[in-house]
MDTraj code that builds the backbone (N, CA, C; nanometers):
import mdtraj as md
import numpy as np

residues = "UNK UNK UNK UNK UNK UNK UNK UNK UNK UNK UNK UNK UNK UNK UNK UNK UNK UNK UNK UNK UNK UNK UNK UNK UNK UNK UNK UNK UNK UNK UNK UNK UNK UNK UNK UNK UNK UNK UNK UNK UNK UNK UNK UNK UNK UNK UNK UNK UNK UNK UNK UNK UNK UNK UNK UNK UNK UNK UNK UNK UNK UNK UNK UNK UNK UNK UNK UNK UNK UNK UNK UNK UNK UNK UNK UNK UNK UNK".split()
xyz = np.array([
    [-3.1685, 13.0557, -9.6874],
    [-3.0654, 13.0316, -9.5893],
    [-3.1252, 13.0579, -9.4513],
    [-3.1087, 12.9653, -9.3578],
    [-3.1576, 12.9878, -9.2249],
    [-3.0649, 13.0307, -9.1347],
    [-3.1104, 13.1232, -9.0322],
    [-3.0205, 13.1805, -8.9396],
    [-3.1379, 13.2106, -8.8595],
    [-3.0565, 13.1573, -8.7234],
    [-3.1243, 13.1471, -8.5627],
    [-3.1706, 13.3018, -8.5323],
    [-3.2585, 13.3381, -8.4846],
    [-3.2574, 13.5097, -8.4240],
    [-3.2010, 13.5598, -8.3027],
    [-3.1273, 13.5925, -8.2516],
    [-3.1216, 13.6207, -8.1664],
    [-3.1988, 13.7451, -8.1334],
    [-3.1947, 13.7645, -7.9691],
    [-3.2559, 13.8573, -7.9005],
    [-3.2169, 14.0072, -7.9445],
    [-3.1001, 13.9975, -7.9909],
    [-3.0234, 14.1843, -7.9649],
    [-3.0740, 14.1814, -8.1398],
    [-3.0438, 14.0717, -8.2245],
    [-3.1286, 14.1246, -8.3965],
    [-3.2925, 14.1645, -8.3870],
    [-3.3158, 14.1192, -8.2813],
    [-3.4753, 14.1176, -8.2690],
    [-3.5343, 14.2514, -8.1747],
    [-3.5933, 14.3254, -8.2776],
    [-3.6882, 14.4500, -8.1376],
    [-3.7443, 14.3919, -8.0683],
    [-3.8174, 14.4458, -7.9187],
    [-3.8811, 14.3866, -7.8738],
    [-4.0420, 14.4394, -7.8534],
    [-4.1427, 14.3370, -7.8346],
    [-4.2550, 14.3663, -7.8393],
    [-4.2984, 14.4944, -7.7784],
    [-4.2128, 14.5437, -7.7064],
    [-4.2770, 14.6515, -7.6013],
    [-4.0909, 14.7230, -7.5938],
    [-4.0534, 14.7718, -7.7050],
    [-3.9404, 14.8592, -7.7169],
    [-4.0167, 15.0182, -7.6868],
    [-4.1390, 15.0327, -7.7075],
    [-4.2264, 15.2353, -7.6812],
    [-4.2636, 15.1719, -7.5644],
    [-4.2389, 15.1055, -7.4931],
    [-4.2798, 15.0447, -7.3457],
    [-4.2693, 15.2299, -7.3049],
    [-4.1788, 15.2497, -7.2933],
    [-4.0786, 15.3652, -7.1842],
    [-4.1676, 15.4672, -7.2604],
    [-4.2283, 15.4966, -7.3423],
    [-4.3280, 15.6204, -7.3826],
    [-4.4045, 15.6297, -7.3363],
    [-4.5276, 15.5089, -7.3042],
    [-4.6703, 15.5080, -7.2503],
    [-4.6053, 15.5404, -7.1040],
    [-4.7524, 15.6377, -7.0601],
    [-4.7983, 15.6584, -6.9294],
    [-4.7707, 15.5366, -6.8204],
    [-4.7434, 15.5387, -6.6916],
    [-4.7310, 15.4603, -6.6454],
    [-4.8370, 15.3891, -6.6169],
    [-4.9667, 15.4002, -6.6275],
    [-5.0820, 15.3438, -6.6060],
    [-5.1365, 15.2272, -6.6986],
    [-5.0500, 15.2839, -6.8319],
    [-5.1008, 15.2186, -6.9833],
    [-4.9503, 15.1501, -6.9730],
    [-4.8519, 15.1076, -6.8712],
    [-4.7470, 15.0321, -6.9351],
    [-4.8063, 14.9097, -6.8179],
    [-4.8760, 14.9592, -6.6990],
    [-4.9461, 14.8814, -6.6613],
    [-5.0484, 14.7676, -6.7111],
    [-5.1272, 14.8428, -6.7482],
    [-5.2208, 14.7356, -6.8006],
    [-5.1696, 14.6767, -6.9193],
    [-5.0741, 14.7426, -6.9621],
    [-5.0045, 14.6477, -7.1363],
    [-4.9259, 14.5135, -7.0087],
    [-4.8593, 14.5408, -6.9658],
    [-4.7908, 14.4127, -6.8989],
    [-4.8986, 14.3463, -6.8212],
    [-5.0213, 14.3567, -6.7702],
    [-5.0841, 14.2355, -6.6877],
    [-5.1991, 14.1839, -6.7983],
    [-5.1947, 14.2735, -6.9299],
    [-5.2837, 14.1933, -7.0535],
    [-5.2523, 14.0566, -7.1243],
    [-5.3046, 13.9990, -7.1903],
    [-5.2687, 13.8852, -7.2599],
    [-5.1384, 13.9165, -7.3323],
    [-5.1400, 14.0159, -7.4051],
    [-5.0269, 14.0462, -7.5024],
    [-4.8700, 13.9961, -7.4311],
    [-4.8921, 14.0141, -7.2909],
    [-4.7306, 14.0047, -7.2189],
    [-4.7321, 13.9029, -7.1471],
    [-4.8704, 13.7818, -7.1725],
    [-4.8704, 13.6422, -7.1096],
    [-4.8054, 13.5744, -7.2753],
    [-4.9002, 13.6463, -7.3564],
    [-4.8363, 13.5352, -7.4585],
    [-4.6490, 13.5169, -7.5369],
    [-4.6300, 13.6852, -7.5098],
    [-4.4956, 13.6736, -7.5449],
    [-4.3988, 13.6089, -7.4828],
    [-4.4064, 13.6129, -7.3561],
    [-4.3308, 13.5390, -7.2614],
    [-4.3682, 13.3883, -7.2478],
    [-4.4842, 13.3207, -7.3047],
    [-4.5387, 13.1477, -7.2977],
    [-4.5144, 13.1490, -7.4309],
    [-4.5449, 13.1712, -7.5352],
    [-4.5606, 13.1164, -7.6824],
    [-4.4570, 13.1713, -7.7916],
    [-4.4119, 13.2857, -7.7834],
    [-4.3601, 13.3554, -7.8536],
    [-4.1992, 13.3196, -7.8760],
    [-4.1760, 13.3281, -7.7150],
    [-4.0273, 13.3214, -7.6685],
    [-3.9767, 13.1817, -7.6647],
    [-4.1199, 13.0946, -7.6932],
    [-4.0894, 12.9397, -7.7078],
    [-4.0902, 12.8416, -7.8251],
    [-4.0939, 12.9358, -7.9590],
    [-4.1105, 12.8803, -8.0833],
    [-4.0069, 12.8616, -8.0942],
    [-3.9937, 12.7109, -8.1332],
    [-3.8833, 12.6238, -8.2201],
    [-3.7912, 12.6722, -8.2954],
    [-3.7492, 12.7409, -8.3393],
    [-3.7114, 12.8338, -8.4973],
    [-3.6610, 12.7233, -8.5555],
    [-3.5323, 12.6771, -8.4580],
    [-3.4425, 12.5424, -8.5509],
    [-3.5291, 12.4214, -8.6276],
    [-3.6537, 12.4058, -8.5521],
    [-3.7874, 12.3156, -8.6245],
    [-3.7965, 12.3783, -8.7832],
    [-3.7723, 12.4526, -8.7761],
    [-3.7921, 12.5125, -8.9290],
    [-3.7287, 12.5402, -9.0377],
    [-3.5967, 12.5108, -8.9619],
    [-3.4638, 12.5256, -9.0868],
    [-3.4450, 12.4518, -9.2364],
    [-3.4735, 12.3066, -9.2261],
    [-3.5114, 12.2324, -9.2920],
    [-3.5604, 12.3032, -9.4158],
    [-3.6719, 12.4077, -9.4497],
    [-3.7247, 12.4647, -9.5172],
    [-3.7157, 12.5635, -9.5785],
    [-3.5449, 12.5993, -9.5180],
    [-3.5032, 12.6861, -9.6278],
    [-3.3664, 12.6544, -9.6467],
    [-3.3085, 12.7197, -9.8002],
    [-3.2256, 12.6743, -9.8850],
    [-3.0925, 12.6646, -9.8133],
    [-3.0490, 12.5755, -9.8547],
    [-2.8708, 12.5786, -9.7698],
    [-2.7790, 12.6575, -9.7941],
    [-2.8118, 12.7474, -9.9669],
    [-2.7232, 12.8048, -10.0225],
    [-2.7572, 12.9267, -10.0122],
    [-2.6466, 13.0187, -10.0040],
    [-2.6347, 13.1294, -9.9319],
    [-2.7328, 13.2025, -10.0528],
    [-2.7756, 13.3055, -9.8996],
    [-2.9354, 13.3817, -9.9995],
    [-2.9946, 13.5225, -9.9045],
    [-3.0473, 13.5106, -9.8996],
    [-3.1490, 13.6468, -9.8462],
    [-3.1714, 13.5401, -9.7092],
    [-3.1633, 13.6062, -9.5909],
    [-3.1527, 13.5903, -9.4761],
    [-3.2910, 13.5420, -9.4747],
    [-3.3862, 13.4882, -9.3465],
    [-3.5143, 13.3919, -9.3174],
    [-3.5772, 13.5190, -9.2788],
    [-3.7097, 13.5338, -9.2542],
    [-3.7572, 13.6048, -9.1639],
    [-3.8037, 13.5531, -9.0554],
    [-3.8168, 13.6142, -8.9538],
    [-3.8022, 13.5663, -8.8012],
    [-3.9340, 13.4663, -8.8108],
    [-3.9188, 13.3325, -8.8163],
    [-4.0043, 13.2289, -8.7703],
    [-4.0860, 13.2783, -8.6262],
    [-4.0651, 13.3176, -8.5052],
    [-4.1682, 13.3239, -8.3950],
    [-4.2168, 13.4417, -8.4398],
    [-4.1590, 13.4797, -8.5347],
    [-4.3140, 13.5855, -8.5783],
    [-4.4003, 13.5626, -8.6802],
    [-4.3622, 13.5272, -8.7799],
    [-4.4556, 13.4408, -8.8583],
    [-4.5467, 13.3226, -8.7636],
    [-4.4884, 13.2451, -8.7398],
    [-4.6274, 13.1532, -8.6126],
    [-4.6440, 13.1992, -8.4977],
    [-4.6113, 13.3034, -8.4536],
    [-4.7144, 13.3731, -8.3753],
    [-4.8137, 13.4387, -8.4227],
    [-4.7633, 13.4847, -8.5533],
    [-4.9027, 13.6024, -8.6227],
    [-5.0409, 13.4785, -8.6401],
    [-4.9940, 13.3331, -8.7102],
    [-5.0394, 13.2062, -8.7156],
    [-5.1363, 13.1554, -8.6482],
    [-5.0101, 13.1867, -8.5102],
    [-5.1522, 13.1832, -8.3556],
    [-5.2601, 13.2407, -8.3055],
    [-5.1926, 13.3848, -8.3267],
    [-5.3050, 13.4514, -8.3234],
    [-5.3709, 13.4925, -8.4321],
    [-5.3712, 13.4395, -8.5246],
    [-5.4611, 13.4268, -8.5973],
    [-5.5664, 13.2852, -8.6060],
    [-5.5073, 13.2068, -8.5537],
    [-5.6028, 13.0950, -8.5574],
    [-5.7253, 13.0641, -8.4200],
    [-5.6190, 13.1891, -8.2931],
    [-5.6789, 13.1789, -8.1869],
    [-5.8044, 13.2976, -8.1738],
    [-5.7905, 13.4034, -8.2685],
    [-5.8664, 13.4743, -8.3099],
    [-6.0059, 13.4818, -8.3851],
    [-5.9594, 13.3537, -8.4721],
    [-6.0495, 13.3224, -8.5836],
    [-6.0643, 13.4042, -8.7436],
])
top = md.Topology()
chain = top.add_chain()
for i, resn in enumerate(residues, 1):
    res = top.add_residue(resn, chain, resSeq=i)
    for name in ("N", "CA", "C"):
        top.add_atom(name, md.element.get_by_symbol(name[0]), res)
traj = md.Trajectory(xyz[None], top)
């Protein structure tokens, strides 16, 4: 059964944001990690993917932009 994610079901990448030092919440936000969530992450299709799971009521999807993001960076990784 497919169901859309919203933002408030979803943690966010940087929820221990507010723990790290202010120096280390620095460099986490001007690193790749907080270019890609905000370009690639926040822009996956999900509804592209519905198709592929069952119509009949079941065990909820797991979050599609995280599965093809792990995808991405895994393919962009090698």
């Amino acid at each position: 059964m497919f169901r859309e994610s919203l933002p408030k079901q979803q943690a966010s990448m940087f929820d221990a944001l507010w723990l790290m030092a202010a120096k280390m919440q620095e460099r986490l936000l001007m690193s790749w990690a907080n270019t890609f969530r905000e370009e690639v992450f926040a822009r996956i299709p999900e509804n592209l993917f519905a198709p592929v799971f069952s119509e009949i009521d079941s065990r909820p999807n797991a979050l599609i932009n995280v599965i093809m993001g792990g995808e991405i960076l895994k393919a962009g990784f090698g």
